[in-house]
C-alpha positions as CSV (number, residue, x, y, z in Angstrom):
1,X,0.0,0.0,0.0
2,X,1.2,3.4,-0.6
3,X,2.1,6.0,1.7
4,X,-1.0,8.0,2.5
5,X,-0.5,12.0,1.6
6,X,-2.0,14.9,3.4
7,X,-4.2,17.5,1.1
8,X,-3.7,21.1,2.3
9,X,-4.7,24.6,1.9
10,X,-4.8,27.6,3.8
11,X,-6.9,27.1,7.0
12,X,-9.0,29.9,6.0
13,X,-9.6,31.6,2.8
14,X,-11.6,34.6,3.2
15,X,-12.6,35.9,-0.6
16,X,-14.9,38.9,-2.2
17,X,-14.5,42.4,-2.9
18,X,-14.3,44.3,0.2
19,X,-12.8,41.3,2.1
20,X,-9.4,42.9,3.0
21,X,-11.2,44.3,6.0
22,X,-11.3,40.8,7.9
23,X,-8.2,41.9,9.1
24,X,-9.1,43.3,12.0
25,X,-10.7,40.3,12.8
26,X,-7.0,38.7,13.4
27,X,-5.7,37.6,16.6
28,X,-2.5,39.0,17.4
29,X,-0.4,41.4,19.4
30,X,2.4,42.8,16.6
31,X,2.0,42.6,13.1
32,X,4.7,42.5,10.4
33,X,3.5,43.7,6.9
34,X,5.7,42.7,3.8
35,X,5.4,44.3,1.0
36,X,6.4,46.7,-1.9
37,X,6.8,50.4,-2.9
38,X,4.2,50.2,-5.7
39,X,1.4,49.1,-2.8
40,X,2.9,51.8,-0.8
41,X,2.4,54.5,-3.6
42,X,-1.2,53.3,-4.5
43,X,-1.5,53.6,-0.4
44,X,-2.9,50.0,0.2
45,X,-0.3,49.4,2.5
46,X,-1.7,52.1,4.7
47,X,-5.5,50.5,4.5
48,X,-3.7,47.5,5.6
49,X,-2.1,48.6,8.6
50,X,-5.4,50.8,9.4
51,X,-7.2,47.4,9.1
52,X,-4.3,45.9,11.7
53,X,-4.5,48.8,14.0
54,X,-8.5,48.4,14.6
55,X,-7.9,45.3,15.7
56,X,-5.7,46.1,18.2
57,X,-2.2,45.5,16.8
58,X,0.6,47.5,16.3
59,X,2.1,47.8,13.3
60,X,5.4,47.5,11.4
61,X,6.1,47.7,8.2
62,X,9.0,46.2,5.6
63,X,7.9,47.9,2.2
64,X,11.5,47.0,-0.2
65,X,10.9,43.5,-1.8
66,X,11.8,43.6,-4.8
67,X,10.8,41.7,-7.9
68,X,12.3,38.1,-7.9
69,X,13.2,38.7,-3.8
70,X,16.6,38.2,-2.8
71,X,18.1,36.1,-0.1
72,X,19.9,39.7,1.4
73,X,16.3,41.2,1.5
74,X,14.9,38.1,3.4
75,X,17.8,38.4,5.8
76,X,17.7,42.5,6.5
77,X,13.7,41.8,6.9
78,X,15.0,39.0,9.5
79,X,17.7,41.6,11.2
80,X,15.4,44.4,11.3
81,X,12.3,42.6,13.0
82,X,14.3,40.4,15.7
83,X,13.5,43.3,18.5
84,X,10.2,43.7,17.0
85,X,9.1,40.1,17.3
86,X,6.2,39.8,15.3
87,X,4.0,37.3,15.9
88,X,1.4,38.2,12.6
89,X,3.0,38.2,9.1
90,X,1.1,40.0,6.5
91,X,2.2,39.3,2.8
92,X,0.2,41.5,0.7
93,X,1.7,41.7,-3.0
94,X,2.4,39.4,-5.9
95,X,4.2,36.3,-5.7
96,X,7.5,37.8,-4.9
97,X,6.2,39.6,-2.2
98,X,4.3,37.0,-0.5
99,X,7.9,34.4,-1.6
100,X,9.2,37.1,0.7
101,X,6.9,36.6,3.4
102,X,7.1,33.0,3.6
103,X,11.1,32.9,3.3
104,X,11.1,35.5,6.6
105,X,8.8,33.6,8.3
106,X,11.5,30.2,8.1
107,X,14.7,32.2,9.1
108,X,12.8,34.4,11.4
109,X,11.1,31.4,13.1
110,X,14.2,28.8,12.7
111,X,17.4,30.8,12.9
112,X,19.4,27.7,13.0
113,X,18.5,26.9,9.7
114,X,20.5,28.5,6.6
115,X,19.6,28.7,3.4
116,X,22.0,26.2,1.9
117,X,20.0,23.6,4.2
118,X,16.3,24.3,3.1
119,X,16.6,25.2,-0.6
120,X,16.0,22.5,-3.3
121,X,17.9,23.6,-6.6
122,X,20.0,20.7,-7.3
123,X,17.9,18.1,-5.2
124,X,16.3,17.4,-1.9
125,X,16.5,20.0,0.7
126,X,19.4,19.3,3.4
127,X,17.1,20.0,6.3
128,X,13.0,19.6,6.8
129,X,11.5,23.0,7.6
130,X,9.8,22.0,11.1
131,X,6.0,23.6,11.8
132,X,5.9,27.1,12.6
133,X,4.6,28.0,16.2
134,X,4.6,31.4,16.7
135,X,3.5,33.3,14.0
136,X,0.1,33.1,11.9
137,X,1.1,34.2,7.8
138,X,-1.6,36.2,5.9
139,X,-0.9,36.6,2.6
140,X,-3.5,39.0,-0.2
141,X,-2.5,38.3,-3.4
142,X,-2.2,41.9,-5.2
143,X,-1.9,39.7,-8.6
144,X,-4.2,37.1,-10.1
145,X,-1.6,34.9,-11.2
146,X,0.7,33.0,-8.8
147,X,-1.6,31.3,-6.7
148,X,1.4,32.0,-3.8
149,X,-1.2,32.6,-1.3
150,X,-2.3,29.3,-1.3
151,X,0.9,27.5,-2.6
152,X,4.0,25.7,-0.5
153,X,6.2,27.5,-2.1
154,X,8.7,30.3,-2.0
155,X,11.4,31.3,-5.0
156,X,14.2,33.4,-3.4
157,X,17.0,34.6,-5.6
158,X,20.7,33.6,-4.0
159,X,22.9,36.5,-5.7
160,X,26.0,34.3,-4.7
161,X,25.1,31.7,-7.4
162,X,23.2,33.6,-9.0
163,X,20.1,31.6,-9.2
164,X,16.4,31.3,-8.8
165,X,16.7,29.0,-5.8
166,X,13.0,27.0,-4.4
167,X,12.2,26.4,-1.0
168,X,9.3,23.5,-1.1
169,X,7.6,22.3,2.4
170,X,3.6,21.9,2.8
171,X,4.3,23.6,6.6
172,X,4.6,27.1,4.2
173,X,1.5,27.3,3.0
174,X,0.1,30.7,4.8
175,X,-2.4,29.9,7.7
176,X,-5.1,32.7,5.9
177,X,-5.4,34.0,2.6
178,X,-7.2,36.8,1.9
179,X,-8.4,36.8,-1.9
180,X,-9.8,40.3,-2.2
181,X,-10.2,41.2,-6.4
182,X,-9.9,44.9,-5.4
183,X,-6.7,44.7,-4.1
184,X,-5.8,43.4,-7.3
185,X,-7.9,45.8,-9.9
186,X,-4.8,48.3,-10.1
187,X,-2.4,45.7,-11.8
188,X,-1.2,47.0,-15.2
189,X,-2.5,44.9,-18.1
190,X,0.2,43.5,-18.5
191,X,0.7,41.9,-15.2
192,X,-2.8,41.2,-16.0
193,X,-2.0,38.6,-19.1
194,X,1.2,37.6,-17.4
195,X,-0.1,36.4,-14.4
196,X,-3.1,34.9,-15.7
197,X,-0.8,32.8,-17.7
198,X,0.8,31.9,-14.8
199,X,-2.1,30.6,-13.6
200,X,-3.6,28.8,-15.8
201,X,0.1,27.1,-16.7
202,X,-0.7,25.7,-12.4
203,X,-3.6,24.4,-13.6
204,X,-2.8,22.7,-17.1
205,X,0.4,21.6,-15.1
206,X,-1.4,20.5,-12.1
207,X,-3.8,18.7,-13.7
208,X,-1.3,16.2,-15.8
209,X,1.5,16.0,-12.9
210,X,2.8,12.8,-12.0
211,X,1.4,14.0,-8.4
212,X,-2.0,14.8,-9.5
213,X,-4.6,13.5,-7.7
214,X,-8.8,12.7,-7.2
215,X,-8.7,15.8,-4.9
216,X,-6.6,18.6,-6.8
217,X,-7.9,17.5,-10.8
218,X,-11.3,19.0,-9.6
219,X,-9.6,22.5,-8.4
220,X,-7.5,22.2,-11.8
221,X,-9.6,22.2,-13.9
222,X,-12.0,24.6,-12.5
223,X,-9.1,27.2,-12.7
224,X,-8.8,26.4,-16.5
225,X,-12.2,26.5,-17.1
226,X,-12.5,30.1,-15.3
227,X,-9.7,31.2,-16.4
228,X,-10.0,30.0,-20.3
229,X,-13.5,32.3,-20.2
230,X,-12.9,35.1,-18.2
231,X,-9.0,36.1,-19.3
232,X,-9.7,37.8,-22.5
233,X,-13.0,40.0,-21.4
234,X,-10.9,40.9,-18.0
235,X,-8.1,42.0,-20.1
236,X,-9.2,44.0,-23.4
237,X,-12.7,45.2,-21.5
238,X,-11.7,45.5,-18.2
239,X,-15.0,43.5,-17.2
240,X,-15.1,43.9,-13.1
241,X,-16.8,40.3,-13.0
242,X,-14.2,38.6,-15.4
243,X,-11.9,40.4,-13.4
244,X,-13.4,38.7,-9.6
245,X,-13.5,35.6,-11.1
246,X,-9.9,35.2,-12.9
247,X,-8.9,36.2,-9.1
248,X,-10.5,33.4,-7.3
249,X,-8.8,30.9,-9.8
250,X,-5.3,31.8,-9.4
251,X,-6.0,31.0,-5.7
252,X,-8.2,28.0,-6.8
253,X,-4.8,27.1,-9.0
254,X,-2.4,27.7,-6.4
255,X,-4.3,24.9,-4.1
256,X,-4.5,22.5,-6.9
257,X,-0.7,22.8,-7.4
258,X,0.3,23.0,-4.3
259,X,-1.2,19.4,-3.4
260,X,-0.1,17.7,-7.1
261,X,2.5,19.7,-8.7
262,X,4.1,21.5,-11.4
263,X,5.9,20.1,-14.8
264,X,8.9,21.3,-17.0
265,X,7.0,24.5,-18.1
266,X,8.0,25.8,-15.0
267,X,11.3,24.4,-15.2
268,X,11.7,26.0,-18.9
269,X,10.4,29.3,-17.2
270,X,12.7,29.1,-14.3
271,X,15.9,28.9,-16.1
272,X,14.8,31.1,-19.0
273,X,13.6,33.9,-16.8
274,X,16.7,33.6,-14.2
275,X,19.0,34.5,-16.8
276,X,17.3,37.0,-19.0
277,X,14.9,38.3,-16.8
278,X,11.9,37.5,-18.0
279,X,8.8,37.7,-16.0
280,X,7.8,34.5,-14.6
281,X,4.2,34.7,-16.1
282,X,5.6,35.3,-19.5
283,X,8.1,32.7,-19.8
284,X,5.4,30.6,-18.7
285,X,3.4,31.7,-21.1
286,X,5.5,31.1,-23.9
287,X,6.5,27.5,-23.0
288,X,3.2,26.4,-22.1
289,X,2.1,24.8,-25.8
290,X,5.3,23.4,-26.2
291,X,5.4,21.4,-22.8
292,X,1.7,20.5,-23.8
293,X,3.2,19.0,-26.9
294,X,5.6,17.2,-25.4
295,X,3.9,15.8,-22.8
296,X,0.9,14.6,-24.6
297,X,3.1,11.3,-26.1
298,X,2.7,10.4,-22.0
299,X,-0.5,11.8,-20.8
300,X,-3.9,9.8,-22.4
301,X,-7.0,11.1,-22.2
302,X,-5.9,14.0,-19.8
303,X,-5.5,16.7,-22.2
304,X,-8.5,15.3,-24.0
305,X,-10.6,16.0,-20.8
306,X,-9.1,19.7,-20.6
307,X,-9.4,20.5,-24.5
308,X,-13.2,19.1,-23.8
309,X,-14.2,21.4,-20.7
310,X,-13.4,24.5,-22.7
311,X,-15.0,23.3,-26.3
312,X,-13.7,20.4,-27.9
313,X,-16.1,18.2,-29.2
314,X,-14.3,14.5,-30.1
315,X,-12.4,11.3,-28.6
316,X,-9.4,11.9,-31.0
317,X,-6.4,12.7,-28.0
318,X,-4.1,14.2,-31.4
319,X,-7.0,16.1,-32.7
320,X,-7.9,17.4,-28.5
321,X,-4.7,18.5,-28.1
322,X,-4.1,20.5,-31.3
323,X,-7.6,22.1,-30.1
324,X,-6.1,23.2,-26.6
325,X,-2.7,24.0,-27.6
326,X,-4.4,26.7,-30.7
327,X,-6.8,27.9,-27.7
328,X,-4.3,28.9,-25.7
329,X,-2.3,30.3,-28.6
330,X,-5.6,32.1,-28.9
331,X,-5.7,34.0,-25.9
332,X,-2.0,34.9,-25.6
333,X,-2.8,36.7,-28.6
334,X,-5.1,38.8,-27.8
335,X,-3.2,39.3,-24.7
336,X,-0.5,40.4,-26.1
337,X,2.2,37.5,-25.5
338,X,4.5,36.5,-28.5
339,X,4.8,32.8,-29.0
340,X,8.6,32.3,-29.1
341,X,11.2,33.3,-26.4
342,X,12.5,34.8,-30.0
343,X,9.9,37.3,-30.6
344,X,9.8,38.2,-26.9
345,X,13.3,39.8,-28.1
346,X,15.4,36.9,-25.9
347,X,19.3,37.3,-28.4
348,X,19.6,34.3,-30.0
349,X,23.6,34.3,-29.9
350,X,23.0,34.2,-26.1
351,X,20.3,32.3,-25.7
352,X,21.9,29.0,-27.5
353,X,25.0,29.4,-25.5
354,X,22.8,28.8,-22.6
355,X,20.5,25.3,-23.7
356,X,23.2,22.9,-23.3
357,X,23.4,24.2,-19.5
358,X,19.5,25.1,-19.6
359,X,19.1,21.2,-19.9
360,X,22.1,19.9,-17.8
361,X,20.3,22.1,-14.5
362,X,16.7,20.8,-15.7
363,X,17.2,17.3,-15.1
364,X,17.3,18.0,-11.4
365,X,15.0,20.6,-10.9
366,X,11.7,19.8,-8.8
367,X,9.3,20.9,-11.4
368,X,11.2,18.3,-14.1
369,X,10.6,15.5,-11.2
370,X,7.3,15.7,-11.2
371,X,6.6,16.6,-14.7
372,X,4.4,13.7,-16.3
373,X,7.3,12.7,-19.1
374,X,10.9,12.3,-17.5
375,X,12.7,14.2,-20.1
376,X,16.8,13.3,-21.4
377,X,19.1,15.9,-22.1
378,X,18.7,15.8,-25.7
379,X,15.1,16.1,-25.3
380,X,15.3,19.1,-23.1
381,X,17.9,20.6,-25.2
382,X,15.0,20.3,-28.0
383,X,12.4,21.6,-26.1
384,X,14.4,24.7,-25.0
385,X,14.8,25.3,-28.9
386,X,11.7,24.8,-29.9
387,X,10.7,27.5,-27.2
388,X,13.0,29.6,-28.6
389,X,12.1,29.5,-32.5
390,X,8.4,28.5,-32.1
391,X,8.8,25.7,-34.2
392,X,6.5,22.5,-32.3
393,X,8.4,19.9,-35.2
394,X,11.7,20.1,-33.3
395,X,9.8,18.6,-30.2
């Protein structure tokens, strides 16, 4: 008999326009909020400590994550707060922020550990990250894309290496996640279509995983069906409804992930974007029919069940995936998103200097393990070029 496996998810997920103001509902005596200066400008982070300070907290505030966090921000934020003691993290951002949050709570809770012992780049993490006891983690999801406030996940940047470096343990999924769509109405369009990507890459990926599952397939493909209908009105007609519900299903996407997995699109995305600083979302984006293809040799009936729930009328699997991959080519369209790392301007001199180490680092990656079709190097060497010239044959 096999092992039996735990399905998690934030203990409570409070959701609905308006529903940033549960947190003065939140037991606590000192409350750390991390986040960034765009919030701060558009003067959220001030609603959120008001919200704090009704319910009878006090307040600090670390306001300088930056995009893809580092591992010297996560440390100041650990230096800065060890007088403060906080006993109430709130991450209230997109997924770097709330990465943030969840890498501060570890060293902040578990100073023993370093970050050498807990990170998983080239394989299993030295050291188990142990339950946290004395802090609750919030997160708000400022983005509808990551699925981070649900997810066990946290993607801190080691500028020693440099690399994007995960941190994987179920214990850091946040205790509450607030999924409030107007926190997340002033993202630019763009960070619109990129994070919408994002999440529906969780979903596709989640759904086919070699961890999927009875419990996370349902989540998955609710978050593709969502997301397949309400991405392009959200986007070119700003449609407040399409908006609220491509919100709830990057959360909906983060749980299903977080309980299966992810597959080599993120793995693609994660080494493309580390080097030429691409946005997560977008190199995503771009890799995400190509991963289809490749994985549909392994998958059966899978994709056929996707490509069904969003159109596809037929038992042929070639025919079902064809139909998905051209619907999502579909959408990134008229969201904007090239279909090659090529045309999203990646140089090609330096980009084919880096496949042959692209694939050597992939093979080891978490997202690769899990990925429904164990890939050689050759293969991933392949795939990295299709990506790159949007040609599918090469695959």
């Amino acid at each position: 008999m096999s092992a039996p496996r735990i399905f998690r998810c934030p203990r409570d997920i409070i959701w609905g326009r308006g529903s940033i103001a549960y947190l003065e509902n939140i037991v606590g005596k000192r409350a750390m909020i991390v986040t960034d200066q765009v919030l701060t400008r558009l003067g959220v982070t001030a609603r959120v400590r008001e919200y704090l300070q009704k319910g009878g907290l006090q307040v600090s505030v670390f306001d300088e994550v930056e995009p893809e966090p580092s591992l010297r921000t996560v440390m100041r934020m650990v230096t800065e707060n060890k007088d403060f003691g906080p006993d109430v993290i709130v991450g209230i951002g997109g997924g770097s922020v709330i990465d943030a949050s969840k890498a501060f709570r570890i060293f902040f809770e578990h100073p023993r550990l370093t970050f050498e012992d807990v990170h998983s780049l080239q394989g299993p993490p030295r050291q188990i990250i142990p339950p946290f006891t004395k802090t609750t983690h919030v997160a708000i999801s400022s983005t509808s894309g990551t699925g981070a406030d649900a997810s066990h996940v946290s993607i801190v940047t080691d500028p020693a290496i440099p690399a994007k470096c995960p941190i994987v343990s179920q214990e850091l999924k946040p205790n509450i996640a607030i999924v409030d769509p107007d926190v997340a109405d002033s993202m630019p369009k763009e960070v619109m279509a990129d994070t919408g990507i994002d999440a529906l890459t969780h979903a596709i990926e989640s759904y086919v995983s070699g961890m999927a599952n009875d419990f996370s397939r349902g989540l998955s493909l609710q978050a593709i069906i969502s997301l397949m209908k309400y991405l392009p009105p959200a986007f070119l007609d700003k449609d407040p409804v399409a908006k609220e519900h491509i919100h709830y299903a990057a959360t909906i996407a983060g749980i299903a992930f977080s309980n299966s997995a992810n597959g080599i699109c993120h793995t693609i995305a994660t080494k493309v974007g580390g080097v030429f600083k691409l946005t997560h979302g977008r190199g995503n984006a771009i890799a995400l029919p190509y991963s289809i293809k490749y994985n549909s040799s392994v998958t059966g009936d899978l994709f056929t069940t996707i490509a069904r729930a969003i159109g596809f009328d037929g038992d042929d699997q070639f025919l079902a995936v064809d139909y998905l991959i051209q619907a999502i080519g579909q959408i990134e369209k008229q969201l904007g998103i090239p279909d090659s790392y090529k045309k999203a301007g990646l140089p090609e001199n330096l980009y084919y200097a880096k496949i042959a180490d692209f694939a050597r680092t992939s093979t080891t990656y978490p997202t690769t393990l899990t990925n429904p079709r164990q890939p050689t190097i050759k293969e991933l060497e392949s795939l990295y070029t299709a990506c790159y010239q949007g040609d599918y044959s090469l695959i």
